[in-house]
C-alpha positions as a Python dict, from the first residue, in 0.01 Angstrom:
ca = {
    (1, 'X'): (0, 0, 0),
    (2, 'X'): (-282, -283, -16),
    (3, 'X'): (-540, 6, 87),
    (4, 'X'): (-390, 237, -181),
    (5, 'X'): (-483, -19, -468),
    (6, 'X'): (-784, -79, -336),
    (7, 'X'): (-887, 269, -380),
    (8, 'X'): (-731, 304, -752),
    (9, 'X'): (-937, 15, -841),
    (10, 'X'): (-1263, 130, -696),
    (11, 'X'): (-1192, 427, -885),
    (12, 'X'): (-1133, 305, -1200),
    (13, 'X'): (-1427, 91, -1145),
    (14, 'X'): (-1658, 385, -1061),
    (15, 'X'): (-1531, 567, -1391),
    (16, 'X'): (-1620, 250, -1597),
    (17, 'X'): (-1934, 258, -1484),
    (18, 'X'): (-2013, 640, -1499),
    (19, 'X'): (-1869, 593, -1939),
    (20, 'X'): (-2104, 303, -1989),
    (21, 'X'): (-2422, 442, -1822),
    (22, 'X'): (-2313, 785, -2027),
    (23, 'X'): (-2275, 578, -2370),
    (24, 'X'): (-2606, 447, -2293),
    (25, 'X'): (-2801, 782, -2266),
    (26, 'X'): (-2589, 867, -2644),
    (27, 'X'): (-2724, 515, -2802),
    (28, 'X'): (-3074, 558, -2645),
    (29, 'X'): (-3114, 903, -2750),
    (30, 'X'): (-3004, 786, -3102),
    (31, 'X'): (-3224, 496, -3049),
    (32, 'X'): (-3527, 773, -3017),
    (33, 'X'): (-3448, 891, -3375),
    (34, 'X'): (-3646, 831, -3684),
    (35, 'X'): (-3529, 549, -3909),
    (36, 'X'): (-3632, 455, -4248),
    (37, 'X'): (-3547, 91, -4221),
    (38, 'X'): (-3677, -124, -4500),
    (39, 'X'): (-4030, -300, -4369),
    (40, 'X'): (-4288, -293, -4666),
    (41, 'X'): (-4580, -343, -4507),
    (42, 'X'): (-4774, -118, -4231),
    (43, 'X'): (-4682, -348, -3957),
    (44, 'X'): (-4303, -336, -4026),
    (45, 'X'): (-4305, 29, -4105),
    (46, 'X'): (-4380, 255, -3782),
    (47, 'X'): (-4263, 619, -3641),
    (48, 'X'): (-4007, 745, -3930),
    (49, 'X'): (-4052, 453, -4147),
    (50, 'X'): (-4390, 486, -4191),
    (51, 'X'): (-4344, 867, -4374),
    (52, 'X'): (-4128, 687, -4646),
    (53, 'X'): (-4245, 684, -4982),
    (54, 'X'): (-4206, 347, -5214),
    (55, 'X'): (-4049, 360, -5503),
    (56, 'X'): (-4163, 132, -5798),
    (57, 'X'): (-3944, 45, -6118),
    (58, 'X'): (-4199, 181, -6389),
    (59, 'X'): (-4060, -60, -6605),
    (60, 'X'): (-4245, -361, -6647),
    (61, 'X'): (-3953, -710, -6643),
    (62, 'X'): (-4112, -1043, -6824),
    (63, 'X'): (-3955, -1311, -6759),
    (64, 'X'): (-4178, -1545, -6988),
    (65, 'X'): (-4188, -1586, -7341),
    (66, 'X'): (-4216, -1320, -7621),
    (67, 'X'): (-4224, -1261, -7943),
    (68, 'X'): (-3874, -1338, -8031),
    (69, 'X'): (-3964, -1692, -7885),
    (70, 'X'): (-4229, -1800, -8126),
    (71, 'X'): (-4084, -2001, -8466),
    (72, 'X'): (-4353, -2170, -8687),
    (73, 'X'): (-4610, -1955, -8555),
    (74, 'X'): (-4467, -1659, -8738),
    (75, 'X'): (-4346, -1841, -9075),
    (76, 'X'): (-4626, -2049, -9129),
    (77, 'X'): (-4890, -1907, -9400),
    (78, 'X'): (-5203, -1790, -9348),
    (79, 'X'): (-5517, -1845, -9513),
    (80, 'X'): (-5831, -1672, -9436),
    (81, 'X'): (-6152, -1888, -9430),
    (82, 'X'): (-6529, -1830, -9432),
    (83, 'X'): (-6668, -2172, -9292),
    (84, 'X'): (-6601, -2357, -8965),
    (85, 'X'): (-6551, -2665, -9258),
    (86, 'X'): (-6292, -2629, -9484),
    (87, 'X'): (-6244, -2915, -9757),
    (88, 'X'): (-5975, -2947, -9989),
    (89, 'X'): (-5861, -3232, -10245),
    (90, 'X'): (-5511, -3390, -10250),
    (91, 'X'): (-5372, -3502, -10597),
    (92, 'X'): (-5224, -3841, -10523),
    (93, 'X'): (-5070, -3997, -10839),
    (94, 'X'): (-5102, -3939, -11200),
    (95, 'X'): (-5213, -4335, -11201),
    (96, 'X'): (-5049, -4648, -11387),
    (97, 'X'): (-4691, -4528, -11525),
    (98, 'X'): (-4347, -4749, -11601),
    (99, 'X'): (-4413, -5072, -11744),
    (100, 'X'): (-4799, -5007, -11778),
    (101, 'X'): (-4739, -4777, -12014),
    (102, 'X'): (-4570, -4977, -12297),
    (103, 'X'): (-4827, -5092, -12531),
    (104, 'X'): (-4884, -5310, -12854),
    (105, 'X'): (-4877, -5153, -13198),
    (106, 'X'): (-5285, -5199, -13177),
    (107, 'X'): (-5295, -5153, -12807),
    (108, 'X'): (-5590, -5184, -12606),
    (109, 'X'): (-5752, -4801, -12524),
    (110, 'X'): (-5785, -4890, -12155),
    (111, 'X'): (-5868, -4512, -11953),
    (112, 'X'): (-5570, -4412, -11712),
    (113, 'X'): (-5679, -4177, -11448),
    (114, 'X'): (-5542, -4000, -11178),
    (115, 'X'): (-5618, -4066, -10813),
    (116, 'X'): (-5727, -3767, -10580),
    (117, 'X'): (-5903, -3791, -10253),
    (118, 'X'): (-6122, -3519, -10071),
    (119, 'X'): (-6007, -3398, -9753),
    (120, 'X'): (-6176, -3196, -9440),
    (121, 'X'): (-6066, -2975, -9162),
    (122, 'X'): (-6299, -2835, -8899),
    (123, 'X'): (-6204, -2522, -8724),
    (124, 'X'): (-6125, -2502, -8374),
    (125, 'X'): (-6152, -2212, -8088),
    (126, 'X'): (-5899, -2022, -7914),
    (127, 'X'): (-6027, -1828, -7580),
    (128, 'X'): (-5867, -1667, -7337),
    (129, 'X'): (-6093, -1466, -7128),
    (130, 'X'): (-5921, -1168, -6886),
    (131, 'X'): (-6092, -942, -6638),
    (132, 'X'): (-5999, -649, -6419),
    (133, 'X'): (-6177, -482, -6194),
    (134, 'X'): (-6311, -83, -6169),
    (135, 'X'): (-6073, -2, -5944),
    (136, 'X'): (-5773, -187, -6082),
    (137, 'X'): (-5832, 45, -6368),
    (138, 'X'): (-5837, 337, -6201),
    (139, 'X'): (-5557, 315, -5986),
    (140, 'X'): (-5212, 434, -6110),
    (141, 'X'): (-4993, 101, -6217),
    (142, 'X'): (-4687, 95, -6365),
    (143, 'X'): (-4880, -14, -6740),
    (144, 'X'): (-5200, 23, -6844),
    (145, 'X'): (-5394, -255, -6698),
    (146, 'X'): (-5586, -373, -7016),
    (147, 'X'): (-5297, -367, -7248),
    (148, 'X'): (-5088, -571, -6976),
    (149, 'X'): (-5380, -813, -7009),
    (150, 'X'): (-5389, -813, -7398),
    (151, 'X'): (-5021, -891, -7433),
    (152, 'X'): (-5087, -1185, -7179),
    (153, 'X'): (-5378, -1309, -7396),
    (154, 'X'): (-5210, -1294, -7724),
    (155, 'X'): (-4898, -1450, -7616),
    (156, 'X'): (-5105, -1710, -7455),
    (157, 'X'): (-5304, -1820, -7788),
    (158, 'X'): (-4961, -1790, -7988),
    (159, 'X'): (-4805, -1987, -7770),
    (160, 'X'): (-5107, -2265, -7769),
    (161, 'X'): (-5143, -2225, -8174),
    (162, 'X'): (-4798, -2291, -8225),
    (163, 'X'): (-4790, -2611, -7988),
    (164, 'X'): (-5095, -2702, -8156),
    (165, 'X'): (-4923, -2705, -8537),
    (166, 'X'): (-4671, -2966, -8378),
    (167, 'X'): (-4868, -3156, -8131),
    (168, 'X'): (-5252, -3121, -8190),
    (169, 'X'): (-5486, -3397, -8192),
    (170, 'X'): (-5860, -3408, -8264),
    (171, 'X'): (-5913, -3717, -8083),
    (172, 'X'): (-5848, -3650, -7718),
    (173, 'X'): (-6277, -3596, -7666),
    (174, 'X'): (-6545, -3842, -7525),
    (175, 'X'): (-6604, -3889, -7926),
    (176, 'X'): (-6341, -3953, -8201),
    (177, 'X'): (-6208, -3656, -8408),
    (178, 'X'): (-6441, -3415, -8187),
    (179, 'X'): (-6149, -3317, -7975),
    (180, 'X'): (-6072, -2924, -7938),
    (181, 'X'): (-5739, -2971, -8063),
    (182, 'X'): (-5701, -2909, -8422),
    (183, 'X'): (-5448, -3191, -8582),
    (184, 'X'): (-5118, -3096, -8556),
    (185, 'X'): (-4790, -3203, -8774),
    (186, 'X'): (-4709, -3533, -8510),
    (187, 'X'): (-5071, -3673, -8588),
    (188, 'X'): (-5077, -3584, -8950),
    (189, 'X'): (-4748, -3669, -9134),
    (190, 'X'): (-4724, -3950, -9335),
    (191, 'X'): (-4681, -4278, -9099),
    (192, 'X'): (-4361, -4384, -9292),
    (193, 'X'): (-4206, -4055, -9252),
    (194, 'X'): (-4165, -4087, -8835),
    (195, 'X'): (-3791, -4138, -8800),
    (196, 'X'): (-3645, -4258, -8473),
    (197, 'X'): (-3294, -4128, -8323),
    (198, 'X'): (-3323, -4360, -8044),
    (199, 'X'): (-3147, -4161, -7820),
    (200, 'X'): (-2844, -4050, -8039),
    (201, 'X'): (-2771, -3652, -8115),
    (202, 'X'): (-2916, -3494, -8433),
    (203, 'X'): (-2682, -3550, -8696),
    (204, 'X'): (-2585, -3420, -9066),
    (205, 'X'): (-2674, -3788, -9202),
    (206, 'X'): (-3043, -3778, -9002),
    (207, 'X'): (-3108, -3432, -9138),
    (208, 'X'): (-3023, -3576, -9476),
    (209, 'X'): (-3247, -3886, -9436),
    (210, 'X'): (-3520, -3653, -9352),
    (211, 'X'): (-3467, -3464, -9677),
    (212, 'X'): (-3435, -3779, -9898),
    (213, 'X'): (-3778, -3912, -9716),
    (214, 'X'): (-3927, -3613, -9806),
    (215, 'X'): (-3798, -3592, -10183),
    (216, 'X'): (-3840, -3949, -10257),
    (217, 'X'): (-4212, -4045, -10096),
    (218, 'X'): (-4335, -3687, -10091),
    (219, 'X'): (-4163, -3516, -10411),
    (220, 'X'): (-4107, -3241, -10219),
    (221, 'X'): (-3789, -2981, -10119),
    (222, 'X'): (-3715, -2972, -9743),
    (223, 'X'): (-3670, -2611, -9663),
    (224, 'X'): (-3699, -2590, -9232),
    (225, 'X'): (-3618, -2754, -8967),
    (226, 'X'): (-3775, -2647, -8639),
    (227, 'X'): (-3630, -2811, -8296),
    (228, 'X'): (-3620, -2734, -7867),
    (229, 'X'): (-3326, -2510, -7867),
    (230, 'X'): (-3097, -2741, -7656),
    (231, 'X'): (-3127, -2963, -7947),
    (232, 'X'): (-3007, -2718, -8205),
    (233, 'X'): (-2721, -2615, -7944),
    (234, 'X'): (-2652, -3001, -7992),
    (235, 'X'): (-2609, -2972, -8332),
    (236, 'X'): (-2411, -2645, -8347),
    (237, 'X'): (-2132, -2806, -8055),
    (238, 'X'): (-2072, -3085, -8342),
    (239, 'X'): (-1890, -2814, -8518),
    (240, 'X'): (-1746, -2633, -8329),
    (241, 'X'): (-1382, -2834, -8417),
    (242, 'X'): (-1398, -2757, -8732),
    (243, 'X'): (-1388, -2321, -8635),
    (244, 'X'): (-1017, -2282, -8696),
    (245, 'X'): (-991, -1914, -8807),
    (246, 'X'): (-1025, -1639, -8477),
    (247, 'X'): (-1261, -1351, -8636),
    (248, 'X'): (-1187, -961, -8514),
    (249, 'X'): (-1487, -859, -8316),
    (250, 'X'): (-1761, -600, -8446),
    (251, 'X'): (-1701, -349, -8189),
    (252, 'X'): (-1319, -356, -8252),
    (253, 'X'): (-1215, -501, -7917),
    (254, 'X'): (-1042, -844, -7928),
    (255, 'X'): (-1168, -1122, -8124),
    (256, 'X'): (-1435, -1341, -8132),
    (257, 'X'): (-1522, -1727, -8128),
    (258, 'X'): (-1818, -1971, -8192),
    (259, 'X'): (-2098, -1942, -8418),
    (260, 'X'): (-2487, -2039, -8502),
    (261, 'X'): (-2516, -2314, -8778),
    (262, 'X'): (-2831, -2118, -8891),
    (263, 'X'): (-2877, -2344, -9202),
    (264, 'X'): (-2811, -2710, -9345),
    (265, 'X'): (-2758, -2762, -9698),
    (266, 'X'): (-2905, -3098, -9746),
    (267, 'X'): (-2939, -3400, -10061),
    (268, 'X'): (-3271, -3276, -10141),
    (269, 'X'): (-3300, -2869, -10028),
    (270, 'X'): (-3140, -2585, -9807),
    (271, 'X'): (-3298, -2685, -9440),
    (272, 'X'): (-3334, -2351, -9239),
    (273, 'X'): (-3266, -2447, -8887),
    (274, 'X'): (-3510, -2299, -8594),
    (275, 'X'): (-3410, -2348, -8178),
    (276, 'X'): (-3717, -2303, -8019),
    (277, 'X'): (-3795, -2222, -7648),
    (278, 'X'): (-4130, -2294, -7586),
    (279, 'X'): (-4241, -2608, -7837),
    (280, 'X'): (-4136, -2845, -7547),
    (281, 'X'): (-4308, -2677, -7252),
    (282, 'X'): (-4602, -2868, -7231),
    (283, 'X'): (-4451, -3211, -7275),
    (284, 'X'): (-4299, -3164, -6909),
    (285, 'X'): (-4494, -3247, -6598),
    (286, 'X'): (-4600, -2925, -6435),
    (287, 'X'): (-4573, -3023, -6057),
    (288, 'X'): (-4680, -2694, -5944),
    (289, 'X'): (-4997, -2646, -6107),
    (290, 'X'): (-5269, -2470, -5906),
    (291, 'X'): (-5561, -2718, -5890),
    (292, 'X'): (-5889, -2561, -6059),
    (293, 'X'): (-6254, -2595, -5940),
    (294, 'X'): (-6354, -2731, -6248),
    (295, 'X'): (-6016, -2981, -6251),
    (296, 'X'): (-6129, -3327, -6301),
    (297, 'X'): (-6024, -3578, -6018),
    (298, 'X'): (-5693, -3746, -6088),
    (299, 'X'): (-5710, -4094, -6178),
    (300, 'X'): (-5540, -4396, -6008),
    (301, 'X'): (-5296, -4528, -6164),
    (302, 'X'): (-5069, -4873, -6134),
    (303, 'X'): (-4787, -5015, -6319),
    (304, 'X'): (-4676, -5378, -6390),
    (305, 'X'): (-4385, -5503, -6616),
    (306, 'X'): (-4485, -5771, -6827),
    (307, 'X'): (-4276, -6017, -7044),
    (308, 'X'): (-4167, -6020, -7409),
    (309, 'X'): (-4473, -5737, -7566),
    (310, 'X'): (-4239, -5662, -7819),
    (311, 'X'): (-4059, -5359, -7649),
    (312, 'X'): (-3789, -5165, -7748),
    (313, 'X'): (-3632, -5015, -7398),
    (314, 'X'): (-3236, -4940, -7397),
    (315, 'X'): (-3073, -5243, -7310),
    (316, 'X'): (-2775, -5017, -7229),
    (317, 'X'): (-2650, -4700, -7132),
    (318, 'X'): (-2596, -4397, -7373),
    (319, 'X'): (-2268, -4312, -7327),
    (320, 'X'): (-1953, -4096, -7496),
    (321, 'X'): (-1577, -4128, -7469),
    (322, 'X'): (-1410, -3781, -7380),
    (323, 'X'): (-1086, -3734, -7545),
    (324, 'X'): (-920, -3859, -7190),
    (325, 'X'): (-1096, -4158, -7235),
    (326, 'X'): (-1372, -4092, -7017),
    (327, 'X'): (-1733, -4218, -7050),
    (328, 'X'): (-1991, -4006, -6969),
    (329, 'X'): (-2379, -4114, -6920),
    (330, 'X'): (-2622, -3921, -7128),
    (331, 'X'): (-2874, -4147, -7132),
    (332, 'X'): (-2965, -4434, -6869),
    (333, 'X'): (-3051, -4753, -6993),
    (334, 'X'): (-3422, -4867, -6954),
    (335, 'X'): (-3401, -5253, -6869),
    (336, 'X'): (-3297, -5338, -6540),
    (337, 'X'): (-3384, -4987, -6390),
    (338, 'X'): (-3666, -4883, -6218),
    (339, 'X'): (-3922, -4650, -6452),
    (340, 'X'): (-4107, -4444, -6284),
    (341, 'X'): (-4474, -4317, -6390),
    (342, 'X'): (-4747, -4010, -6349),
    (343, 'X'): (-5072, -3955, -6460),
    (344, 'X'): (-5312, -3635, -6528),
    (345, 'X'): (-5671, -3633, -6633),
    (346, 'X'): (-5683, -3279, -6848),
    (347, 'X'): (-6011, -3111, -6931),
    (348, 'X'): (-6055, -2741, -6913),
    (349, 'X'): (-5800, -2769, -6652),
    (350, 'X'): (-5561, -3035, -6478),
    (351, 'X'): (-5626, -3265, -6204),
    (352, 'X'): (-5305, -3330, -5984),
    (353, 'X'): (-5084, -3538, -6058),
    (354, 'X'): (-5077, -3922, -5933),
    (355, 'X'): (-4853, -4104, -5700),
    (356, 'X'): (-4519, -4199, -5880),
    (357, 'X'): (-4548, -4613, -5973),
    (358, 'X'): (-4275, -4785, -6043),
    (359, 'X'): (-4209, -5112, -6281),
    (360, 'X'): (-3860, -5266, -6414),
    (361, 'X'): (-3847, -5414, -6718),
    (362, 'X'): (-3584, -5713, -6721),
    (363, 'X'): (-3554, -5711, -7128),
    (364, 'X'): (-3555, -5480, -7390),
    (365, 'X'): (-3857, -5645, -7521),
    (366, 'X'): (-4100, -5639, -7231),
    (367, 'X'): (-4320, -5420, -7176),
    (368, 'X'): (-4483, -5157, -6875),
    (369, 'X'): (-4891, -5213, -6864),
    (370, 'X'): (-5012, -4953, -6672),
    (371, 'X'): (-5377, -4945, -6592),
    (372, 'X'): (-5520, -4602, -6536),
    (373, 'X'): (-5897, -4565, -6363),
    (374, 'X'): (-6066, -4286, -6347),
    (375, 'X'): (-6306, -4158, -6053),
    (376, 'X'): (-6654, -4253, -6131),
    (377, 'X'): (-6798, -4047, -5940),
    (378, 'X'): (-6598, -3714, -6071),
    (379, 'X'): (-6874, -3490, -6163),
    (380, 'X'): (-6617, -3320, -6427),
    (381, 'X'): (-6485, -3588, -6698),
    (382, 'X'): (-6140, -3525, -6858),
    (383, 'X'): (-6100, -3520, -7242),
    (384, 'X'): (-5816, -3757, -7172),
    (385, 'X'): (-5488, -3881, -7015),
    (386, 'X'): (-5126, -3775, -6990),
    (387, 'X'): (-4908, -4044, -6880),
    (388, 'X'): (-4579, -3882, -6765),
    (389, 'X'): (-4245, -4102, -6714),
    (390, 'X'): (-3921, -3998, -6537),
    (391, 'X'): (-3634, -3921, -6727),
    (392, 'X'): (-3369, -4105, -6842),
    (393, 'X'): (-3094, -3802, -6835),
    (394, 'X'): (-2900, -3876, -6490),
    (395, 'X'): (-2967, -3586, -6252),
    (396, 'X'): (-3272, -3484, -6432),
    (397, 'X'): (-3570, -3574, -6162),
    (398, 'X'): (-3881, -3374, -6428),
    (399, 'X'): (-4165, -3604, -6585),
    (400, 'X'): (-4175, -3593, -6974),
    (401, 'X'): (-4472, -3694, -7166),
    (402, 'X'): (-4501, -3997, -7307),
    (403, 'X'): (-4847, -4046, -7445),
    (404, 'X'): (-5208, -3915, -7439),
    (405, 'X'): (-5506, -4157, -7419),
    (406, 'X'): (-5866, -3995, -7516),
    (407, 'X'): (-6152, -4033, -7275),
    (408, 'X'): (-6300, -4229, -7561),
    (409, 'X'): (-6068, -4524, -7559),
    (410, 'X'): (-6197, -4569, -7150),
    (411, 'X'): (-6451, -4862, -7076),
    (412, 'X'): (-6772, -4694, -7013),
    (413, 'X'): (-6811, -4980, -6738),
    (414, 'X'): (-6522, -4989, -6528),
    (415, 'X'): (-6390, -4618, -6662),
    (416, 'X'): (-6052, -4786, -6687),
    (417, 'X'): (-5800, -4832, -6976),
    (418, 'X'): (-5480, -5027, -6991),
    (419, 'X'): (-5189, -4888, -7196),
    (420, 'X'): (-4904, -5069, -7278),
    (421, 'X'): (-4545, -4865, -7272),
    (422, 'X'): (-4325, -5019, -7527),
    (423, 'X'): (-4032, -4790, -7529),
    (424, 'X'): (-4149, -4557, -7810),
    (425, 'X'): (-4059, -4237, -7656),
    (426, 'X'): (-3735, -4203, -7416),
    (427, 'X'): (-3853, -3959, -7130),
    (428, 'X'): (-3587, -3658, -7151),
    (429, 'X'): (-3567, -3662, -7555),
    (430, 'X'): (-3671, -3433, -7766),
    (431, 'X'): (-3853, -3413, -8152),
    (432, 'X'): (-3705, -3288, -8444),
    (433, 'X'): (-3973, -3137, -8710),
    (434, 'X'): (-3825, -3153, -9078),
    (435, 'X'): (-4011, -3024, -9362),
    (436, 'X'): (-4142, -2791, -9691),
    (437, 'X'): (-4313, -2495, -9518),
    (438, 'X'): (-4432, -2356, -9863),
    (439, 'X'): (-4817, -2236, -9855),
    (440, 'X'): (-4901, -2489, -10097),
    (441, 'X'): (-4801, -2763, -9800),
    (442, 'X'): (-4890, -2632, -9492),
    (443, 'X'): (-5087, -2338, -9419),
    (444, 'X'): (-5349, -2200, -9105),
    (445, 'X'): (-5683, -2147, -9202),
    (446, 'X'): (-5820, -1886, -8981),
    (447, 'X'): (-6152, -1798, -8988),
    (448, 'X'): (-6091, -1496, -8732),
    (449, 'X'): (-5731, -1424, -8611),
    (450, 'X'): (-5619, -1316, -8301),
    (451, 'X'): (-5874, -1042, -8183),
    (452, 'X'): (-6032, -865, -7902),
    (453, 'X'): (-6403, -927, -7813),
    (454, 'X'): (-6547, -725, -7547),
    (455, 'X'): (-6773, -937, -7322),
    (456, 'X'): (-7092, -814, -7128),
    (457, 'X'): (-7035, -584, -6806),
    (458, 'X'): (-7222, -825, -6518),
    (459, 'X'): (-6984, -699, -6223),
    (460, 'X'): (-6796, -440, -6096),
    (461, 'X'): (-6514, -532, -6349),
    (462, 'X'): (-6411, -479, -6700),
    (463, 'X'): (-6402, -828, -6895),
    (464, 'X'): (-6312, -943, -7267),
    (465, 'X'): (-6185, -1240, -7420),
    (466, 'X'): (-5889, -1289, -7690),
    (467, 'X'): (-5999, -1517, -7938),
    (468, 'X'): (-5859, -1653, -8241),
    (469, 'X'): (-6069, -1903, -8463),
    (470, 'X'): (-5874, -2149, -8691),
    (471, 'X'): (-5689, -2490, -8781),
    (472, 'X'): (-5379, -2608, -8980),
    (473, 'X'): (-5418, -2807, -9288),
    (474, 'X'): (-5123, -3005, -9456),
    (475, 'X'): (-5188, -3059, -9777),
    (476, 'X'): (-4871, -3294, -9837),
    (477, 'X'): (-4853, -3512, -9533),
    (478, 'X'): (-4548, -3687, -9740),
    (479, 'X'): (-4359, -3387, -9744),
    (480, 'X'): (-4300, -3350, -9365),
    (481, 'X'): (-4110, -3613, -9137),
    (482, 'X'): (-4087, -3618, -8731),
    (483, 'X'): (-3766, -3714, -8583),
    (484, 'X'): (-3798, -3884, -8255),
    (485, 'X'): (-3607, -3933, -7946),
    (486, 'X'): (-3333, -3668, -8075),
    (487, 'X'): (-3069, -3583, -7749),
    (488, 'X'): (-3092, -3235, -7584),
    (489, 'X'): (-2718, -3092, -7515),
    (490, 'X'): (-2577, -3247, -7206),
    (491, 'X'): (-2331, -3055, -6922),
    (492, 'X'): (-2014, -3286, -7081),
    (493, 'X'): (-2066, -3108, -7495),
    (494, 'X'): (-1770, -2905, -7407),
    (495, 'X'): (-1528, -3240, -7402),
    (496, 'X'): (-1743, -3384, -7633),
    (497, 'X'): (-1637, -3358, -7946),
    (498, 'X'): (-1307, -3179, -7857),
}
């Protein structure tokens, strides 16, 4: 019996064997076949894979900004010039009037004359200079080559005009007011007319502030409003209570909810309101930059918190009450926390970035010196500064722009300056642009707009620049008013104002 089993079991084992060597042959044979698999490059694509063809999406996906992303740049008039020096006089007051004006029956004939003042803009230059080589335009791409590289120009000077009319400044040069930058609206408008939100949301009452500042020092009618789009999304999630009637949908299907608060009807003027995604970008640290040849070096920079310079940090935090009686954080207070800084000398291109430094301010009315040294023996100088800070918006770890110091303002000695952060601008805010965009106010002068100029053939590649040649004058600096530290929309504006 014991023999008997013995010889089953060899059996069985013998047949296992003989079905597993047999499956082995069937998965080696279809081992042998061709496979497409999905390698991309010659290495990963041999025997079968290497006679599949690619297919590319001939549609071209962007993924950057556009057309429909652009706001002041396409309602802003435009004036065409003839010099690279553009003057223009500003009527200032009809002269003595109220009291001045009662006389005597015989009264004294004493003249009465207006005051005007002569003003000058100088035109700046735009270039952005593309290149592609002979065969890059003869092989066959999804899109033609050169118009893939005009669309990339263009958007590129739009995008740099319209950051310009906000945040230009002719001062950031080795010499005062020689700067590239043409002045924009933050360097121009009247110095009264700079409003501070101090970290609070923008509001129906500072809209209307705006517009009385702007009808009662400037005589003028605010019409737009022009804002970083989380900001407007701010504005529109104030509302959103007071949406108590459920609209049928367009399409027929259901209804519909929510809504854009596209304008503000204010004490002085209808204020069109403008989201924009792009007239923040360059206020944010770019920590991925690709450093340049022709980058200056960075600087060093180091940070000390000094006592009682007449700061104005946030004592404490920024906070709401949920209607469960929760408090949320939307802004972290500045005194007693550890600020953190960044520096970048900018010329044609940007240096990296510094090490962070770090100072605490113990009261709201100290003060952050931080002394920033350049290299002296940098062989490229920068046109200036950008001192960076941390933001204040818990979980938010990106570097916002506080200031800009021109290369002028350096010692020539030590090649060193010492700036003194008071508080002014709360890292993670935004500004708020309120004003009359009539051409009479604010206009570009453009002595060339945005055009193609075909460049000199010196290699094997096709090159030409886009170009546009111009500067923004504001004829009625009263008539405009910047809104500071204004709060983006936070992750809690659902329960905000429920």
């Amino acid at each position: 019996m014991t023999e008997l089993k013995t010889k089953e079991a060899r059996k069985s084992y013998f047949e296992l064997n003989k079905s597993i060597t047999e499956n082995k042959q069937v998965s080696d044979t279809i081992a042998k076949a061709f496979t497409a698999g999905t390698g991309i490059t010659p290495e990963t694509q041999p025997d079968g894979a290497a006679y599949r063809l690619e297919s590319l999406d001939h549609n071209l996906n962007i993924s950057t900004w556009g057309d429909i992303d652009y706001t002041i740049y396409k309602d802003i008039f435009r004036q065409p010039v003839k010099q690279t020096v553009q003057k223009y006089t500003v009527y200032y007051s009809h002269g003595r009037s109220g009291h001045q004006m009662f006389q005597n029956e015989i009264a004294k004939l004493q003249s009465n004359e207006p005051h005007a003042k002569q003003q000058t803009v100088n035109i700046k230059f735009l270039v952005d200079t593309k290149g592609a080589s002979f065969a890059m335009n003869m092989v066959d791409t999804t899109v033609d080559t050169t118009t893939l590289l005009e669309i990339s120009g263009v958007n590129n000077l739009a995008k740099a005009i319209e950051y310009g009319i906000f945040y230009g400044d002719s001062d950031l040069a080795a010499q005062k007011g020689e700067g590239l930058e043409f002045d924009g609206l933050s360097k121009l408008i009247y110095e009264h007319n700079h409003l501070d939100a101090k970290g609070t949301s923008l509001t129906p009452a500072l809209l209307n502030k705006a517009a009385t500042q702007i009808g009662h020092v400037g005589f003028g009618v605010a019409t737009d409003a022009y804002m970083p789009i989380g900001v407007k999304a701010d504005f529109i999630n104030q509302h959103l209570s007071a949406q108590r009637i459920l609209m049928p949908n367009a399409a027929g299907h259901g209804m519909q909810v929510g809504f854009d608060v596209a304008r503000f009807i204010s004490a002085r003027g209808d204020i069109n309101l403008h989201g924009s995604t792009i007239m923040d970008l360059d206020n944010v640290l770019d920590t991925d930059t690709v450093l340049d040849v022709n980058a200056p070096k960075a600087p060093e920079l180091v940070a000390k918190a000094e006592t009682d310079k007449g700061g104005n940090f946030l004592a404490e935090d920024r906070t709401f009450t949920d209607k469960d009686g929760v408090d949320h954080v939307l802004l972290n207070k500045e005194v007693g926390t550890e600020l953190e800084y960044r520096a970048v000398a900018v010329g044609s291109s940007d240096s990296l970035p510094t090490d962070v430094v770090k100072a605490t301010p113990a009261n709201a009315t100290d003060g952050v010196k931080l002394t920033i040294t350049l290299n002296r023996l940098a062989s490229v100088l920068p046109d200036y500064v950008a001192i960076y800070r941390k933001s204040q918006v818990p979980g938010d770890d990106q570097f916002f722009l506080i200031d800009r110091i021109p290369y002028s303002e350096f010692d020539g000695a030590t090649q060193s300056y010492d700036y003194e952060d008071l508080g002014a601008t709360i890292p993670g805010t935004a500004d708020v642009f309120v004003g009359e965009l009539k051409p009479e106010t604010i206009r570009l002068l453009e002595l060339a707009p945005i055009m193609k100029f075909p460049l000199a053939i010196q290699t094997t590649a096709t090159n030409f620049a886009m170009l546009w040649y111009g500067a923004m004058q504001l004829t009625f600096p009263k008539r405009w008013v910047q809104i500071h530290n204004v709060l983006y929309n936070s992750q809690f504006d659902d329960t905000r104002f429920a």
